[in-house]
Backbone as a printed PyTorch tensor [residue, N CA C, xyz], in Angstrom:
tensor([[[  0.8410,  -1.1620,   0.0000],
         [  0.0000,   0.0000,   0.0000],
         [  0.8930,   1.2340,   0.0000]],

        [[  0.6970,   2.2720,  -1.0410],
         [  1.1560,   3.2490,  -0.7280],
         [  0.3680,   4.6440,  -0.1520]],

        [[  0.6440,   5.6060,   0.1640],
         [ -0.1520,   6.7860,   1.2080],
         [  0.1220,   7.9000,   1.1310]],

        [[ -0.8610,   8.7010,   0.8040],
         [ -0.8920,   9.7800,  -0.0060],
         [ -0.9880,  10.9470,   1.1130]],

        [[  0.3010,  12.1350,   1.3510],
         [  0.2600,  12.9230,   2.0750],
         [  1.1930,  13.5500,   1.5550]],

        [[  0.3670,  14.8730,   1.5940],
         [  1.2090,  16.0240,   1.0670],
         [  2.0570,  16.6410,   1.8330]],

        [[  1.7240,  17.3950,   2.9610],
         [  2.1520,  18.4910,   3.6300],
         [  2.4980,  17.9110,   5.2920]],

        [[  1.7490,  16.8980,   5.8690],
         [  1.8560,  16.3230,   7.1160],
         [  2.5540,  15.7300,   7.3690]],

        [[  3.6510,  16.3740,   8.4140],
         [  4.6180,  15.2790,   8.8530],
         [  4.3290,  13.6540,   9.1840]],

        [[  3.1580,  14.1080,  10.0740],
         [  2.6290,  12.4690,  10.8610],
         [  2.5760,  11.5330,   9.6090]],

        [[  2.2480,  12.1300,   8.5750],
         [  1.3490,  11.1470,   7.4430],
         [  3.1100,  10.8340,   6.5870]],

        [[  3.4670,  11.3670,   6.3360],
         [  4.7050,  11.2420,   5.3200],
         [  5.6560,  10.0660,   6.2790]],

        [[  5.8420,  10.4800,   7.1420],
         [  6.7630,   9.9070,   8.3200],
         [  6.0450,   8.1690,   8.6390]],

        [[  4.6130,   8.0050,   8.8100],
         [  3.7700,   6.5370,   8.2910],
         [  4.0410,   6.0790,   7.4240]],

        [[  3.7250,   6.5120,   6.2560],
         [  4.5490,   6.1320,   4.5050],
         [  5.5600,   5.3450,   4.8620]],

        [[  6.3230,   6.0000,   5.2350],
         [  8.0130,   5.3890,   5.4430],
         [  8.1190,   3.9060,   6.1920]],

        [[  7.1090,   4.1480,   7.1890],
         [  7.5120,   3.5190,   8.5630],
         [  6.7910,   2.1230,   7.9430]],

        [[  5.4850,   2.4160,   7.7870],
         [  4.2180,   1.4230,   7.2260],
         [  3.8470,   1.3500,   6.0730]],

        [[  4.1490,   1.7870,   5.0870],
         [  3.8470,   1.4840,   3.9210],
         [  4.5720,   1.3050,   2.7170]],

        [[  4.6010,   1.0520,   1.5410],
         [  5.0630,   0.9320,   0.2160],
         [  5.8910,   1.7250,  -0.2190]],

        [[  5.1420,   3.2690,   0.1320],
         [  5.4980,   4.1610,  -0.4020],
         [  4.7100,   5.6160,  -0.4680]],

        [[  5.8020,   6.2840,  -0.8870],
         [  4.4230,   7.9040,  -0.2230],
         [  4.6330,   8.3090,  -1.7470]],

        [[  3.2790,   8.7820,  -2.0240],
         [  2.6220,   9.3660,  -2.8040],
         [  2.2600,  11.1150,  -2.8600]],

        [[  3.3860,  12.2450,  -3.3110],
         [  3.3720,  13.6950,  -2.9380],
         [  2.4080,  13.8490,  -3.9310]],

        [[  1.7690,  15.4230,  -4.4330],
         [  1.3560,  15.3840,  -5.0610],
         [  1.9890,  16.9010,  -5.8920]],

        [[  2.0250,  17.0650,  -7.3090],
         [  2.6570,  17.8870,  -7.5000],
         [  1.9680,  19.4280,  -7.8960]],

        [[  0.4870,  18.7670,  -8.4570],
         [ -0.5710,  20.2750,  -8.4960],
         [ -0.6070,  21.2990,  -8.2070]],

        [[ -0.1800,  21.3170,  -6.4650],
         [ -0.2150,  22.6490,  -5.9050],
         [  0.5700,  22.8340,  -5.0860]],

        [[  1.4740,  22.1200,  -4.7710],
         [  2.9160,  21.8420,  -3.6470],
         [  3.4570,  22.3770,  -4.2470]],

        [[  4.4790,  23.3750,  -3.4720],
         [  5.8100,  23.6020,  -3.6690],
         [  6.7870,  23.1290,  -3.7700]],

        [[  7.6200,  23.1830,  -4.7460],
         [  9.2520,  22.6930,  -4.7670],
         [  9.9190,  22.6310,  -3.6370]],

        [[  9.7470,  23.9270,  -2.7960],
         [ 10.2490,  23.8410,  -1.5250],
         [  9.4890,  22.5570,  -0.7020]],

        [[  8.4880,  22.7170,  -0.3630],
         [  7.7810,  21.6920,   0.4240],
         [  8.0110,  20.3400,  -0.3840]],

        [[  7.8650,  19.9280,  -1.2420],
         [  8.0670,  18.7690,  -1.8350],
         [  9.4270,  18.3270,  -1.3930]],

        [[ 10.6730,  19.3210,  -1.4500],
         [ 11.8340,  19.1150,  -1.1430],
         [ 12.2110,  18.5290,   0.7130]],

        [[ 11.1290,  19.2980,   1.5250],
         [ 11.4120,  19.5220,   2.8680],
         [ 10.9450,  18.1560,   3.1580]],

        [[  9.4430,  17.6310,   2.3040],
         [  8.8940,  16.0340,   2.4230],
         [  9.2350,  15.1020,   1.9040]],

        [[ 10.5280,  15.0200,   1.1270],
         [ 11.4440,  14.2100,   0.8420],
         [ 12.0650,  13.8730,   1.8200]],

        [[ 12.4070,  14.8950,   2.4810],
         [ 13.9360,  14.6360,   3.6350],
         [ 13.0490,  13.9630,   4.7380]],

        [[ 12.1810,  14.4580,   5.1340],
         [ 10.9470,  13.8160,   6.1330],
         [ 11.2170,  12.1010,   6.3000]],

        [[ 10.3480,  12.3220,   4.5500],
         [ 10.5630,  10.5500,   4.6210],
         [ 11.6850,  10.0360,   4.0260]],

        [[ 13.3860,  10.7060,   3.5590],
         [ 13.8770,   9.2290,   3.2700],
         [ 14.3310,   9.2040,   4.8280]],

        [[ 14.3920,  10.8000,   5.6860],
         [ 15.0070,  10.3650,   7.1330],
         [ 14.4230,   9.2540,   8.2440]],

        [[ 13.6500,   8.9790,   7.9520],
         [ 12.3550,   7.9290,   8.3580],
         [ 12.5280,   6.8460,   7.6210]],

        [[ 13.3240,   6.6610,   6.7890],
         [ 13.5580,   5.4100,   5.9180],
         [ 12.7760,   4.9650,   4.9770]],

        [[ 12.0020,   5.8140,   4.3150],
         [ 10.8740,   5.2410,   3.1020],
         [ 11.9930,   5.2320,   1.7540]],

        [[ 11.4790,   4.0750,   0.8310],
         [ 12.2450,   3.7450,   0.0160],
         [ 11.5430,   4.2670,  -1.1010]],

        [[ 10.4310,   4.3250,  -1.4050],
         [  9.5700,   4.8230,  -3.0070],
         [  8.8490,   6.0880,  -2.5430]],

        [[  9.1460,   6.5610,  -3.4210],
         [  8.3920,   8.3090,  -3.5130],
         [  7.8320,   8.5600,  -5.1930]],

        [[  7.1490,   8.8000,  -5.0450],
         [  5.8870,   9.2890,  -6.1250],
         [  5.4960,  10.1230,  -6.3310]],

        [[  5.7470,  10.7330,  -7.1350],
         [  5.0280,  12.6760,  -7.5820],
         [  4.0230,  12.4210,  -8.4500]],

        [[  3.0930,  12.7120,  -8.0960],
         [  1.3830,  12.5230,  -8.6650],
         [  0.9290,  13.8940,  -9.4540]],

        [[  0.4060,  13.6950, -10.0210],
         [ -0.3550,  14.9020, -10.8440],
         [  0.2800,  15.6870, -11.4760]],

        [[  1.4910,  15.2110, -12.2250],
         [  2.1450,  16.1450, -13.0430],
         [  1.4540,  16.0910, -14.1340]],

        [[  1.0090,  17.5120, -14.6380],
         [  0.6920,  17.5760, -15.9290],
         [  1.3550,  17.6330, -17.2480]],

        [[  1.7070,  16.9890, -17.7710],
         [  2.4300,  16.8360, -19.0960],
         [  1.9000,  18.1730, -20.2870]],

        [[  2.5120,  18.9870, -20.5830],
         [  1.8310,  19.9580, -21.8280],
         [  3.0170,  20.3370, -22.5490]],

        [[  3.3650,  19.5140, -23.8700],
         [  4.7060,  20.2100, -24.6230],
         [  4.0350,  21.2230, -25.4150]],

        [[  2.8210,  21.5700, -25.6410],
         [  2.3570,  22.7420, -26.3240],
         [  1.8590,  23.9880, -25.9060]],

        [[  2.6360,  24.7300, -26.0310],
         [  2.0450,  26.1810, -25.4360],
         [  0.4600,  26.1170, -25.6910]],

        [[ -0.0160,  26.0350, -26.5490],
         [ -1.3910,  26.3530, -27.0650],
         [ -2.4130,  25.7430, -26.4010]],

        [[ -1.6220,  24.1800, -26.2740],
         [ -2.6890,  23.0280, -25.7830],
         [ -3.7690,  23.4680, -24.6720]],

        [[ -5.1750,  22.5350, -24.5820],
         [ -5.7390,  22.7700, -23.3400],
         [ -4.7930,  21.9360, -22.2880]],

        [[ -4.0240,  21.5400, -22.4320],
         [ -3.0350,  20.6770, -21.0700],
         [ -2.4850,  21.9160, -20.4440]],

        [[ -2.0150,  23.0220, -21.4350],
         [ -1.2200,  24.1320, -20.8050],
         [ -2.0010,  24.7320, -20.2380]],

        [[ -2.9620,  24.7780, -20.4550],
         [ -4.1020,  25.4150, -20.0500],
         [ -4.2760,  25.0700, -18.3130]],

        [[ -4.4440,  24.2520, -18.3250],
         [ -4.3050,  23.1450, -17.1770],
         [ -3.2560,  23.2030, -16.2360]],

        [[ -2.6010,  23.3060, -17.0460],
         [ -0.5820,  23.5740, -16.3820],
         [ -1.0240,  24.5900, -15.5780]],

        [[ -1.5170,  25.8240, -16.3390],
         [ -1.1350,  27.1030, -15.7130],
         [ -1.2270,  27.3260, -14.2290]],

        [[ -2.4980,  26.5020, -13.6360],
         [ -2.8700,  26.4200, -12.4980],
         [ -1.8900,  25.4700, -11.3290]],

        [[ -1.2210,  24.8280, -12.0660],
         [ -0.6380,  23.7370, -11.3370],
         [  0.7900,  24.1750, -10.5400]],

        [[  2.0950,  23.6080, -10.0530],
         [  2.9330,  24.0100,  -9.7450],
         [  4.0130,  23.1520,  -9.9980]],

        [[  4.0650,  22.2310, -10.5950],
         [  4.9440,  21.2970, -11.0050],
         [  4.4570,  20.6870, -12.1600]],

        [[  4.7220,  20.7830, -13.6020],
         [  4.2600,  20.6210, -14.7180],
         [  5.3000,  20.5150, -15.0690]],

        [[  5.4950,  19.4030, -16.5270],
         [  6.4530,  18.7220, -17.5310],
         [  5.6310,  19.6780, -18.6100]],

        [[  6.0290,  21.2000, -18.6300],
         [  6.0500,  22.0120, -19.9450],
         [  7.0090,  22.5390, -20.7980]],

        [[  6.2410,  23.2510, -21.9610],
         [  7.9670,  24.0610, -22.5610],
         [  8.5930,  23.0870, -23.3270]],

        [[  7.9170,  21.9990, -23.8700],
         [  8.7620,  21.7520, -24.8560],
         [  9.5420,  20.4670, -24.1230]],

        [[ 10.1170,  19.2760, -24.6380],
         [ 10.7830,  18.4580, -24.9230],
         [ 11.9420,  18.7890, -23.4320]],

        [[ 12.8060,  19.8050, -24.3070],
         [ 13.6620,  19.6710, -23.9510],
         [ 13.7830,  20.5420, -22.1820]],

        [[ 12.8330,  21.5760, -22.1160],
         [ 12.5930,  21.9150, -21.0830],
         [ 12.0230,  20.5230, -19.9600]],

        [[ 11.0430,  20.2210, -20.4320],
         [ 10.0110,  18.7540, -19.5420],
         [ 11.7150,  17.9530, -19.0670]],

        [[ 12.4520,  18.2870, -19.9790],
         [ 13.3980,  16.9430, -19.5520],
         [ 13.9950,  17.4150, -18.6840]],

        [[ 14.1580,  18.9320, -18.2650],
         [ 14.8450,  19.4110, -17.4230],
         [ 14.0120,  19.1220, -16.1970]],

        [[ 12.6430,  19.3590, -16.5540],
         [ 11.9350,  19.4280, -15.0720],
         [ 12.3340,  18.0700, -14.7410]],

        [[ 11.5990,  17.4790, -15.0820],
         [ 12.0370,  15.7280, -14.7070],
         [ 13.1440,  15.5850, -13.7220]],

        [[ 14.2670,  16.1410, -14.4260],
         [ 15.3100,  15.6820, -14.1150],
         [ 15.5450,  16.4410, -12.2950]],

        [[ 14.9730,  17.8200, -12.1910],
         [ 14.9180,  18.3220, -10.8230],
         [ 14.0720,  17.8420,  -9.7400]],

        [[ 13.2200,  16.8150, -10.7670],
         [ 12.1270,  16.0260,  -9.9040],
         [ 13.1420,  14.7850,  -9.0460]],

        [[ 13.4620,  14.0330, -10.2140],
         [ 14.7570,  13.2780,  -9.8060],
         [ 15.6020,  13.4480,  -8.5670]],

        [[ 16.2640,  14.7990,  -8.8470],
         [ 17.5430,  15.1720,  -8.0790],
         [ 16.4200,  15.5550,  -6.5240]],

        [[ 15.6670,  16.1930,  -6.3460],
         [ 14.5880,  16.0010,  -5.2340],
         [ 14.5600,  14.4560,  -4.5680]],

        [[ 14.1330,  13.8260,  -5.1900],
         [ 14.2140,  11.7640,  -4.6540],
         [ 13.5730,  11.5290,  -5.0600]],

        [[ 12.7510,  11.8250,  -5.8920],
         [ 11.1060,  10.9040,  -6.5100],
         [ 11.7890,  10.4860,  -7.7210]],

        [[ 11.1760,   8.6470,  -7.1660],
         [ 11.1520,   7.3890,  -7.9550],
         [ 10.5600,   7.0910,  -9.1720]],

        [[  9.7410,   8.0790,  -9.6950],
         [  8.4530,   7.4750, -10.5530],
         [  7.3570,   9.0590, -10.4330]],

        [[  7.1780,   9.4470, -11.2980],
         [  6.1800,  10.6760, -11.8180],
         [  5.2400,   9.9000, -12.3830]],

        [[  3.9740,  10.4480, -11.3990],
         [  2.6840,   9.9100, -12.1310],
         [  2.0270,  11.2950, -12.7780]],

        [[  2.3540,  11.2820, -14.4710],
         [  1.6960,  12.0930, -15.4090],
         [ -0.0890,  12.2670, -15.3990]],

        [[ -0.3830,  13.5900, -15.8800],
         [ -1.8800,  14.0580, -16.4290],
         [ -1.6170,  14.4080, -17.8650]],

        [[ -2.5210,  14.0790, -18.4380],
         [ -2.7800,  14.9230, -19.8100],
         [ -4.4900,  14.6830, -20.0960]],

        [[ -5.0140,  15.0920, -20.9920],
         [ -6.0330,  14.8510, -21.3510],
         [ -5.6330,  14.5290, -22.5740]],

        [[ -6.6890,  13.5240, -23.2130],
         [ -6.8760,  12.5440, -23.9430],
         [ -6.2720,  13.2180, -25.3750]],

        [[ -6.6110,  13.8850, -25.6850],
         [ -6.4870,  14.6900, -27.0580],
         [ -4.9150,  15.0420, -27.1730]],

        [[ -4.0400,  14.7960, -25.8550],
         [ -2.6590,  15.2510, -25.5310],
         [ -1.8370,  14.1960, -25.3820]],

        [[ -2.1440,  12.8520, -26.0570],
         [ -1.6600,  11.4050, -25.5050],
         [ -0.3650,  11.8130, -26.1160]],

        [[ -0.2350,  12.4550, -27.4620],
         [  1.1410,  12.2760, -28.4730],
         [  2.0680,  13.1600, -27.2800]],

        [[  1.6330,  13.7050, -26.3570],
         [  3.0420,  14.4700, -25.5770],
         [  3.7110,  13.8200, -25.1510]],

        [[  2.7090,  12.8480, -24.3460],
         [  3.3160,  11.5510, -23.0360],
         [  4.4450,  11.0470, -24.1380]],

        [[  4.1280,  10.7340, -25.5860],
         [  4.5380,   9.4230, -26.1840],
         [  6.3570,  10.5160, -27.1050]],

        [[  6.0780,  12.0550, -26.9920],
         [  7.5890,  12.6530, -27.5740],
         [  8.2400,  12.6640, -26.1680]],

        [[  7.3350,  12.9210, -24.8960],
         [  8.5270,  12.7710, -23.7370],
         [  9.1740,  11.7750, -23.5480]],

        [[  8.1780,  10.7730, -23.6930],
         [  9.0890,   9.4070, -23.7020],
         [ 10.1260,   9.1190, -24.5300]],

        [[  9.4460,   9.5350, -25.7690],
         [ 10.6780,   9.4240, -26.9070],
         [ 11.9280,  10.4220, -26.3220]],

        [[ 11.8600,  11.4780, -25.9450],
         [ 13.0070,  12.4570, -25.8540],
         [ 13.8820,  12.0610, -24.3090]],

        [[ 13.3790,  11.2090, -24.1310],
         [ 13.9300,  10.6670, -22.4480],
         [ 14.7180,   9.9220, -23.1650]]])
């Protein structure tokens, strides 16, 4: 089982202790806070971390960007930008980015992948 807590020590610090794995979310968290709930739980010993709700939008135009705009951790800007974010997602400790797009936006998921 993994356990989904954003901002709560008690809850991030469980993850670690009791579960699979913690599940952040990236929508509306901060880089900073995402960063501070990393250290939380690998200091607590959790082994899998998960960034949820990244929205994928390589098109300025798209309704995904659209979407982005609201969010705070988005794979935008293009290819080669997304690869950068990624990669600060990475250097943070998260194991595995769980992507958004809407349906009409599948070909982004499939050039990020390609450009990874």
């Amino acid at each position: 089982m993994l356990l989904g807590a954003w901002r709560n020590k008690r809850w991030i610090v469980y993850a670690a202790e009791e579960c699979a794995g913690w599940i952040a979310s990236g929508l509306y968290s901060q880089p900073e806070e995402l960063a501070a709930g990393m250290k939380i739980y690998r200091d607590a010993g959790g082994k899998r971390a998960i960034l949820s709700n990244v929205i994928v939008a390589l098109d300025a135009g798209s309704e995904a960007a659209q979407r982005a705009s609201s969010a705070t951790v988005t794979l935008t800007g293009g290819e080669a930008e997304a690869r950068d974010r990624l990669k600060r997602i990475k250097d943070v400790g998260f194991d595995d980015v769980l992507c958004m797009t809407p349906l009409d936006a599948l070909d982004d998921l499939e050039r990020l992948r390609d450009a990874l």
